[in-house]
VOMIGU-834602 format. One line per 8 residues: their letters; for each residue x, y, z of N, C-alpha, C, O. Coordinates in steps of 0.001 Angstrom, whole numbers, plus 500000, padded with zeros to 6 digits. Each point is the difference from the previous one (the first is absolute). Layout:
a) X Y Z X Y Z X Y Z X Y Z  ...
END
This chain:
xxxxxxxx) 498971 478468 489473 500675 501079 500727 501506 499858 499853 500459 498858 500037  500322 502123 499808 501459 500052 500158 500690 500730 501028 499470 500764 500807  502064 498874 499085 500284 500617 501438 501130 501496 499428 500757 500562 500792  499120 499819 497824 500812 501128 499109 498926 500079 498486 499278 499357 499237  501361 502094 501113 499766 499990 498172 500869 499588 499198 501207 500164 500173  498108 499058 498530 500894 499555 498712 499050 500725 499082 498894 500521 500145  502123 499286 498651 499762 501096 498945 500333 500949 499869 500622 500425 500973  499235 500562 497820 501139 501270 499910 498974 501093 501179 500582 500955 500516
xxxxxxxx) 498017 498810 499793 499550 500538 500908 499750 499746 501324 500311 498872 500383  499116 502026 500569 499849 499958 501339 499113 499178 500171 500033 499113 500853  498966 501111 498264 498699 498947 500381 499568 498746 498590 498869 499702 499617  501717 500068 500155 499255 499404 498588 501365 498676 499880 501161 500334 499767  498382 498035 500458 500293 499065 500357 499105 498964 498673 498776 500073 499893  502008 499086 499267 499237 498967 499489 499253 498708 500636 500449 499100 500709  498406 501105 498845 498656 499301 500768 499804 498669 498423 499879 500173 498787  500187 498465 502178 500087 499309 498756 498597 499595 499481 499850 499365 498957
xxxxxxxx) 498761 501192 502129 499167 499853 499582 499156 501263 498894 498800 500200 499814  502237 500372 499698 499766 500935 498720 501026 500051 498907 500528 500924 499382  499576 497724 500589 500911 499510 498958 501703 500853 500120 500820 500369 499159  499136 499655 501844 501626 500197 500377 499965 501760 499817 501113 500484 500207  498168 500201 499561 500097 501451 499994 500119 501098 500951 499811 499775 501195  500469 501335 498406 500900 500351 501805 498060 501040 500183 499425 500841 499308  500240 498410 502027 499040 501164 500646 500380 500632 501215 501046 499741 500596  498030 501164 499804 500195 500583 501673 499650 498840 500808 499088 499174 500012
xxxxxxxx) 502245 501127 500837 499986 499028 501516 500830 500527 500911 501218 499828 500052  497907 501018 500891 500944 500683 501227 499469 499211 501198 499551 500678 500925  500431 497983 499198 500247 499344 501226 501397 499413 500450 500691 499149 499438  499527 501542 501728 501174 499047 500317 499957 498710 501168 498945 499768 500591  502176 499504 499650 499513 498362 500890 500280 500613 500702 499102 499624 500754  501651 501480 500107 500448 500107 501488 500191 501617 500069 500511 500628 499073  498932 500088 502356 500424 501298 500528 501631 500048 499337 500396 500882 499237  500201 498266 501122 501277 500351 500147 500646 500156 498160 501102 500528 499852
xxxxxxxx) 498173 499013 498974 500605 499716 498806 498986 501628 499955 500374 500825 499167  498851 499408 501402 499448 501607 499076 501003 501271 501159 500034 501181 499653  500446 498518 501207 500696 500966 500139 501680 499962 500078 500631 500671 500815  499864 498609 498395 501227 499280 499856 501112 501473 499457 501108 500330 500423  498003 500300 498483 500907 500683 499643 500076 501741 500169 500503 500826 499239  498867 499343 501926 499895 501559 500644 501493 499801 500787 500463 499127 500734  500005 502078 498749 500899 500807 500114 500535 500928 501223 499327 500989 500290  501944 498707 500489 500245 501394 500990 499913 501214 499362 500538 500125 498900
xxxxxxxx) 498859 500815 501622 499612 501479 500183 498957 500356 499265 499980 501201 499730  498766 497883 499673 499178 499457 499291 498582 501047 500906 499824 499842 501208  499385 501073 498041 498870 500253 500941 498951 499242 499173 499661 499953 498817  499860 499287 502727 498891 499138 500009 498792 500499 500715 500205 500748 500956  498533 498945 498721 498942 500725 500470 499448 498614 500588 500091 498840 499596  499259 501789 501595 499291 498450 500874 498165 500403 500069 499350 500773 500704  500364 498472 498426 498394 500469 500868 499460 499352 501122 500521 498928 500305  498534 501495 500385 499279 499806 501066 499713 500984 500524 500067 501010 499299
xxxxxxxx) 499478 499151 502182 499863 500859 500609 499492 499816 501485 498898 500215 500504  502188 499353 499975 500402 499589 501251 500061 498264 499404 500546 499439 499050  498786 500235 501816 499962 498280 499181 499067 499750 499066 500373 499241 499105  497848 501417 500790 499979 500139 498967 500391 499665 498581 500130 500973 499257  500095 497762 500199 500627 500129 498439 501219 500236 499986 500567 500294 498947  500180 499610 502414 501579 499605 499923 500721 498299 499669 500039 498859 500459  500517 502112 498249 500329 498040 499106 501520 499472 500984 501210 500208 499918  498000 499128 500862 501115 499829 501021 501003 498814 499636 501081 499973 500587
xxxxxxxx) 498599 499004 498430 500538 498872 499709 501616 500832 498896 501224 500048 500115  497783 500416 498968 501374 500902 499172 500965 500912 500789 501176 500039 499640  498413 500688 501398 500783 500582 501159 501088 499314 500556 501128 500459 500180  498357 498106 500154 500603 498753 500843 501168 499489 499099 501105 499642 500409  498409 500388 498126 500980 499342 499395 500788 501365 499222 501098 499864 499459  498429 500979 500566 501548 501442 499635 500514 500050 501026 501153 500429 500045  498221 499176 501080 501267 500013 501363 501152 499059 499766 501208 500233 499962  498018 498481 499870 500891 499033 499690 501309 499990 498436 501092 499441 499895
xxxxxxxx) 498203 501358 499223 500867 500191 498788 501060 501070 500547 501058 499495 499625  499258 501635 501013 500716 500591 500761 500189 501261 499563 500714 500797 500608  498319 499635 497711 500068 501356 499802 500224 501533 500925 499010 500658 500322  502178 499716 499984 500036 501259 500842 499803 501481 499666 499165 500227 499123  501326 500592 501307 499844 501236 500000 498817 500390 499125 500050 500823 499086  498995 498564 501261 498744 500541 499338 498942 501265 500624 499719 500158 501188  499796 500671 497650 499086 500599 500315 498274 499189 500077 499653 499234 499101  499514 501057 501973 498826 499465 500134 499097 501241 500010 500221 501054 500597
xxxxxxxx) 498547 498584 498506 499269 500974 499770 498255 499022 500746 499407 499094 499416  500337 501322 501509 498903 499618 500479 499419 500920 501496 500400 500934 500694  498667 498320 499263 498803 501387 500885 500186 500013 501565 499512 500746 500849  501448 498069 499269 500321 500111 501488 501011 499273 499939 500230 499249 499053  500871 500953 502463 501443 499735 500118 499923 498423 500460 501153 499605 499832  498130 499391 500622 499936 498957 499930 499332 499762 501779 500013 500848 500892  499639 498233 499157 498936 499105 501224 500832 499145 500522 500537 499209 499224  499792 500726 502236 500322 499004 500699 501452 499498 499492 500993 500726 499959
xxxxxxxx) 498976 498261 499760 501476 499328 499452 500045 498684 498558 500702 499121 499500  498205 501466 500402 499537 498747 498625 500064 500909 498560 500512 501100 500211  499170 498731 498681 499607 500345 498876 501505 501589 499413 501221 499916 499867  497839 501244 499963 501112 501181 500105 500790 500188 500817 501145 500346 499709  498337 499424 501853 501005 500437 501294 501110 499005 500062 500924 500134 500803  498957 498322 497900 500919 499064 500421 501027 500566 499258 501163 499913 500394  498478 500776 498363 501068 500286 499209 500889 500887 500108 501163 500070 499603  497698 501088 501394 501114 501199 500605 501248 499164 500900 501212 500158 499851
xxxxxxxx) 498114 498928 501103 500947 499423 500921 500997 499431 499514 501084 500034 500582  498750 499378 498335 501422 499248 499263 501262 501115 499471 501137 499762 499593  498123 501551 500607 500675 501460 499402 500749 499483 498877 501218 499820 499990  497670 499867 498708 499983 500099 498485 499450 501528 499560 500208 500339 498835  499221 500424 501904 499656 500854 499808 500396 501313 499991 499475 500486 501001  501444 500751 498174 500125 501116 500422 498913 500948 500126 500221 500844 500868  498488 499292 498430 499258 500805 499954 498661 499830 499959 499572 499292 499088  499635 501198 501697 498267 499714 499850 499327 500911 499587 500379 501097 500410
xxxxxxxx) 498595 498915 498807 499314 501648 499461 499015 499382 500577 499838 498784 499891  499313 502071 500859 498574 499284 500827 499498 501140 500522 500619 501047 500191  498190 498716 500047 498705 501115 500868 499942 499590 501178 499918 500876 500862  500104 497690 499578 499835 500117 501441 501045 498895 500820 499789 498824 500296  501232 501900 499909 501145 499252 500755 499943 499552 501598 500575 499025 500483  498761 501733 500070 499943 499310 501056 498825 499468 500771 498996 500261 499337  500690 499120 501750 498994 499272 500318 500175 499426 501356 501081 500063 500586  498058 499482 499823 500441 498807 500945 500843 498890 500436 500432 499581 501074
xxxxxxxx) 499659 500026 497398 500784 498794 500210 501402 499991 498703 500371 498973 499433  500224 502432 500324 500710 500766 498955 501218 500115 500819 500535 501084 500232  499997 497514 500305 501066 500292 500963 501411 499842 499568 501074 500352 500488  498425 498716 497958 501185 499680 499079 500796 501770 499678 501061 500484 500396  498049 499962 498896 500042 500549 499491 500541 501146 500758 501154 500327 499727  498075 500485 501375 500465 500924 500713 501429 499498 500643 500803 500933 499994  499627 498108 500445 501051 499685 500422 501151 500377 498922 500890 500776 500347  499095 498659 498301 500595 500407 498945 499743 501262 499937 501022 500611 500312
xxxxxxxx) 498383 499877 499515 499784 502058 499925 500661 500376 500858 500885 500687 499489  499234 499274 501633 500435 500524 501132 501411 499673 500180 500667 500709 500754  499876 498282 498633 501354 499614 499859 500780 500575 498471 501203 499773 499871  498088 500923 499082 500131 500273 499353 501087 499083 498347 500989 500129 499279  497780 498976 501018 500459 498472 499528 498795 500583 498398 500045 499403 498924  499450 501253 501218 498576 499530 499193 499984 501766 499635 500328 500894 500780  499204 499254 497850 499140 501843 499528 499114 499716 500005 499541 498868 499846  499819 502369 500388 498258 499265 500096 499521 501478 498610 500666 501032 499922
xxxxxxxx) 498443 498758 499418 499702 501020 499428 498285 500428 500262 499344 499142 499409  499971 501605 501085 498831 499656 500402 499130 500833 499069 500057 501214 499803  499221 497988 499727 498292 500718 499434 499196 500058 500013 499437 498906 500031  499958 501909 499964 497804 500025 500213 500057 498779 499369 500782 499489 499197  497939 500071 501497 499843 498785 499212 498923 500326 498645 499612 499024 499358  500034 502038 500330 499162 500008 498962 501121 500522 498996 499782 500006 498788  501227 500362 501665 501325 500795 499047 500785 498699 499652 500646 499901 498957  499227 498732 502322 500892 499072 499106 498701 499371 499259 500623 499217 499284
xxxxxxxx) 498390 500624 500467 499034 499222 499474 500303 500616 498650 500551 499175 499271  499281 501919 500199 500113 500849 499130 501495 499997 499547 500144 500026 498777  500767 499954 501823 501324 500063 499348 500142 498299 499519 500742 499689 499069  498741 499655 501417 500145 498361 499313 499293 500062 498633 500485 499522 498974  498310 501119 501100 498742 499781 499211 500176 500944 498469 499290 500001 498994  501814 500673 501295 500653 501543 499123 501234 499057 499350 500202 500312 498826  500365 498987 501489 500859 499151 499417 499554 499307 499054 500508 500066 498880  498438 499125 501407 499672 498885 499321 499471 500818 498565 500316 499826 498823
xxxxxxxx) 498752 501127 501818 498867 500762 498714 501276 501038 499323 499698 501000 499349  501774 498596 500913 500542 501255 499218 500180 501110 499834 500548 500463 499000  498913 500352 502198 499698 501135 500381 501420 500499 500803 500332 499431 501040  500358 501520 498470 501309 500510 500252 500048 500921 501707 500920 500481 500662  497625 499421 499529 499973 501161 501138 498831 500047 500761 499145 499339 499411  500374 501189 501739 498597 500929 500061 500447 501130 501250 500825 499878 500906  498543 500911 498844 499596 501370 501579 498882 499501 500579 498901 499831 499471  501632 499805 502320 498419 499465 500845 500530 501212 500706 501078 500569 499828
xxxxxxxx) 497800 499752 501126 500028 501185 501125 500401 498916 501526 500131 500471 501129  499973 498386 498604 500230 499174 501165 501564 500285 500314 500811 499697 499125  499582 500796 501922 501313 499942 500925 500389 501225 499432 501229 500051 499994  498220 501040 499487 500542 501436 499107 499821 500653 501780 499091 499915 500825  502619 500894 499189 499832 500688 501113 500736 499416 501220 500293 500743 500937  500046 497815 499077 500388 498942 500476 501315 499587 499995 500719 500261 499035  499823 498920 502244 501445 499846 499654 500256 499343 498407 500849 500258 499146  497841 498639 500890 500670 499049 498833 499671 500627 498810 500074 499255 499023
xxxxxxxx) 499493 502202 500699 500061 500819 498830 501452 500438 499738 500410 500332 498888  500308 499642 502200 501762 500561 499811 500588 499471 499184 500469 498862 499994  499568 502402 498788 501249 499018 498718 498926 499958 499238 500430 499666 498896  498321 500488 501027 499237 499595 498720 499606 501069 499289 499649 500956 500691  500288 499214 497892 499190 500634 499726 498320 500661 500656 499269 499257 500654  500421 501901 499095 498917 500571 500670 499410 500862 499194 500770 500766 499420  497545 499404 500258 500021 501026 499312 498605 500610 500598 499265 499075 500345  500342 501801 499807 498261 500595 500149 499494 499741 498786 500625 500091 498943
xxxxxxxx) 497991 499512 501214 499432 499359 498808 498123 500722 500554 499536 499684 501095  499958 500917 498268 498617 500721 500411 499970 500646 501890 499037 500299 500705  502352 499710 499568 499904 500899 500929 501052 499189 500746 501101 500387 500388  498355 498439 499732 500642 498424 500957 501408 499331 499593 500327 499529 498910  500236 500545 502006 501412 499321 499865 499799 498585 499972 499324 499311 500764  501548 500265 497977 500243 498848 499973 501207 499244 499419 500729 500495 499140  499423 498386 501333 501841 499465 500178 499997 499379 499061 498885 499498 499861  502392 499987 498647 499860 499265 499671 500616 498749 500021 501057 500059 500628
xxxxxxxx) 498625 498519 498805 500124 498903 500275 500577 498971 499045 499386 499686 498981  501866 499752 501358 500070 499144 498942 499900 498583 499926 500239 499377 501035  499478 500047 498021 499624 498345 499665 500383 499314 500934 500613 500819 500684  499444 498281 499791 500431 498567 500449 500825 498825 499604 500169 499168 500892  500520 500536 497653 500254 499101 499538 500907 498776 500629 500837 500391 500813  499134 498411 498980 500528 498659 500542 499979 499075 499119 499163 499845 499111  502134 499266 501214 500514 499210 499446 499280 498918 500387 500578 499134 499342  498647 500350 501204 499440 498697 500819 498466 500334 500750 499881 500953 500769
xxxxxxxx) 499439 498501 499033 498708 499925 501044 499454 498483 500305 499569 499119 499255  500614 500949 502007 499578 498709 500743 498583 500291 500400 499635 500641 500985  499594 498764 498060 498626 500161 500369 499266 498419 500386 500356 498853 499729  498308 501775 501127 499173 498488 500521 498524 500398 499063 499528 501135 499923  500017 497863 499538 499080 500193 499702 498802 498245 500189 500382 499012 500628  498598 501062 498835 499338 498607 500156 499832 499001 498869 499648 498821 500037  500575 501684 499308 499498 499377 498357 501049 500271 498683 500664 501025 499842  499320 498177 499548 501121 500620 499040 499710 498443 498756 499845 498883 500493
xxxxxxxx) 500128 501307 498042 500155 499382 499269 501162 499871 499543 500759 500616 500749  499996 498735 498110 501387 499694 499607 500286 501618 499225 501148 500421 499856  497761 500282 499744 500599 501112 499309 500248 501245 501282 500363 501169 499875  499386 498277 500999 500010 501313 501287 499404 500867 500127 500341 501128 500356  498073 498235 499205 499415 501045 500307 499456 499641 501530 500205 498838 500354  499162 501991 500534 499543 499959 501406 498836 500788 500562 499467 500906 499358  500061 498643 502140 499256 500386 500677 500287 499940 501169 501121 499569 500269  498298 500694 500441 500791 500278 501871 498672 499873 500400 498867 499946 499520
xxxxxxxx) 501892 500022 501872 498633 499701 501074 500003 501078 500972 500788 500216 500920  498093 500473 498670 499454 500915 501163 501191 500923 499703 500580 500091 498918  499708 500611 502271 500562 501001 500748 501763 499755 499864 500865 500794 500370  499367 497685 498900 501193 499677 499957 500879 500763 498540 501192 500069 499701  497648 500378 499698 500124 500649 498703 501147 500991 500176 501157 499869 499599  498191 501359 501219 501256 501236 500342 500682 500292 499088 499707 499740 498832  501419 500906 501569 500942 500274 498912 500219 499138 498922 500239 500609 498958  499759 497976 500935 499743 498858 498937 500016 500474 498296 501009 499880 499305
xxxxxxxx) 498167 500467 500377 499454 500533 498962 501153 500983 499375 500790 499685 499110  499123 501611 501578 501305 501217 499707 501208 499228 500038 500427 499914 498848  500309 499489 501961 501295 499498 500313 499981 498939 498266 500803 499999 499068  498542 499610 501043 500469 498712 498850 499679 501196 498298 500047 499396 498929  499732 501795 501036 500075 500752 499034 501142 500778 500023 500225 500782 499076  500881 499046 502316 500940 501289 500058 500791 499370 499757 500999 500593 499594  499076 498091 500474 501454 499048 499965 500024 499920 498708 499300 500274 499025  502097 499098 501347 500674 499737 498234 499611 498282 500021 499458 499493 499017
xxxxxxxx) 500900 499658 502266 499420 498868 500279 498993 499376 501072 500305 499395 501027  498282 500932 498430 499242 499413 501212 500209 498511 500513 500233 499221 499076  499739 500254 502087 500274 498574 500334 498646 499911 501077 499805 500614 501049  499533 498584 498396 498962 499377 500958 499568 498652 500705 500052 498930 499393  499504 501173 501964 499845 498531 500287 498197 500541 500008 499362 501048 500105  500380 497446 499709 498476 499589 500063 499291 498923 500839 500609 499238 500751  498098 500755 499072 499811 498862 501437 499247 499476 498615 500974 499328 499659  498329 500502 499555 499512 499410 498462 500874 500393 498921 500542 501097 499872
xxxxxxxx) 499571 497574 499113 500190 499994 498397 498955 499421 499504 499617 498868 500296  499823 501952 498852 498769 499589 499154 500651 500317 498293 500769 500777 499433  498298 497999 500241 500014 500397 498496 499379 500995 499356 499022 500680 500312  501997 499313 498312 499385 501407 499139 498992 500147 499819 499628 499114 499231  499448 501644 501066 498867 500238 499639 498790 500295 501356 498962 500661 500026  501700 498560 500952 498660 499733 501351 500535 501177 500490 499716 499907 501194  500917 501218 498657 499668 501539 500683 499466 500462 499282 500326 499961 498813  498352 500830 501763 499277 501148 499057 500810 500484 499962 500893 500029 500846
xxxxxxxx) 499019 500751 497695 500502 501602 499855 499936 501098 500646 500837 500877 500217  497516 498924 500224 499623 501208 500641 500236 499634 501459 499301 500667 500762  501587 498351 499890 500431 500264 501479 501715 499648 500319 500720 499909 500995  499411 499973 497648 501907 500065 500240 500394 501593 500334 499579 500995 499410  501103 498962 501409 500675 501556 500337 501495 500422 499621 500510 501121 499995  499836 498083 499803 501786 499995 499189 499741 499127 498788 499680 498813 499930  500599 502313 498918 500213 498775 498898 501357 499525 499938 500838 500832 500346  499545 498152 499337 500902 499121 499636 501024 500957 499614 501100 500011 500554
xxxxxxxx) 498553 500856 498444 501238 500771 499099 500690 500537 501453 501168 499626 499893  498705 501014 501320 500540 500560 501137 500937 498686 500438 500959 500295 500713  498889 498336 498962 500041 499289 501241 501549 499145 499024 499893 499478 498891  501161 500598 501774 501044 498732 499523 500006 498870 500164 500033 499254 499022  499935 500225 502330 499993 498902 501286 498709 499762 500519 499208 500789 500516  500683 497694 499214 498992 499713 501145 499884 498410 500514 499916 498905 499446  500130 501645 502070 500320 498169 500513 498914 500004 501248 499728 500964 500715  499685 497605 499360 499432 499795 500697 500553 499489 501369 501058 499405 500206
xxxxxxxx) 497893 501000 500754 500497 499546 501343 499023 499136 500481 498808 499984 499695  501959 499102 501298 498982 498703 500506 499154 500796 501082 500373 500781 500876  498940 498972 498933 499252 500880 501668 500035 501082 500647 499955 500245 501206  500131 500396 497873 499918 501756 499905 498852 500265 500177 499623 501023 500571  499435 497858 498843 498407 501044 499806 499147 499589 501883 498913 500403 500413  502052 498752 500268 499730 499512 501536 500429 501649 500601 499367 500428 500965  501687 500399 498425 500527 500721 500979 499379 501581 500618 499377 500233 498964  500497 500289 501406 499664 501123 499872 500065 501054 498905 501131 500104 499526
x) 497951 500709 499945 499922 500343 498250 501043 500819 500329 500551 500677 499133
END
């Protein structure tokens, strides 16, 4: 494992047990060496969904690296005072694109809204699922009939389409995705657990750099094919965490 990339590439490091030749190796030794070099005003996408598959260790340590004025693209404005809600609180954050901002325990967050510390941009959540998922697959656009008619149709394109109005929508793209997943080999490819999956999958196709923590590293070969859900080619970063797979998925 290393704690950077060497070589003229992102992922590809000389392994001396292949006679010194450069292969794929996207493991890194520490949270903190895979998110070292994200950028202020940088949009980063967080998966989970609520806690859910929130990669809270990479959260902990972009808090600690001090990246600011960032945009966050995830499905809710953050929980309590740990994970997303820690990062709003450190106010690294100018902007959140999310479906469901507030909650029970969304006190970070509404406090910042209400002080007008924070933009919030809000979307169906099947309109942000789809605007992540439209990025990755390359897709410049789509018309849903979801929110047509609606404040958050204001400013968008609109057209009747077999009778029915519908709004249109554009991509998602990001510079960074902090994803959690369970499994991951040295080429990055992965699997998740359960319900922790979520956005996971889309987010690490929209980025330009996926970064993942894992609760397993297995060798090449011990993931089926047929149950990896991110291939490797999506994935930049991947570091393991001690006792992640103890925590809640």
């Amino acid at each position: 494992m290393r704690a950077a990339p060497c070589g003229p590439g992102p992922d590809r490091c000389p392994d001396p047990s292949v006679n010194g030749t450069q292969v794929i190796n996207k493991l890194y030794d520490s949270v903190e060496a895979a998110v070292a070099d994200i950028h202020d005003g940088a949009t980063i996408m967080i998966g989970g969904f609520g806690l859910a598959g929130m990669p809270a260790e990479l959260i902990d340590a972009l808090i600690a690296q001090g990246a600011r004025d960032l945009t966050i693209v995830n499905n809710n404005a953050g929980n309590g005072d740990t994970g997303l809600a820690a990062l709003l609180k450190a106010r690294q954050v100018r902007k959140i694109i999310c479906s469901f901002p507030r909650q029970a325990d969304s006190y970070v967050f509404d406090s910042l809204y209400h002080a007008g510390d924070i933009e919030l941009e809000l979307v169906p959540q099947g309109n942000l699922a789809e605007r992540i998922r439209a990025a990755g697959a390359g897709i410049g656009g789509f018309f849903t009939r979801t929110a047509y008619g609606t404040p958050l149709a204001e400013g968008k394109e609109t057209r009747i389409i077999d009778g029915k109005g519908y709004v249109f929508e554009q991509p998602i793209h990001a510079d960074f995705a902090l994803i959690k997943a369970d499994s991951a080999d040295r080429w990055g490819n992965l699997t998740y657990r359960k319900t922790a999956r979520n956005f996971g999958p889309i987010m690490a196709t929209a980025a330009k750099c996926a970064i993942v923590q894992v609760s397993h590293i297995v060798e090449l070969g011990e993931l089926d094919p047929e149950v990896v859900v991110t291939p490797g080619l999506f994935v930049k970063r991947v570091v393991k965490v001690q006792g992640a797979a103890a925590k809640a998925a």
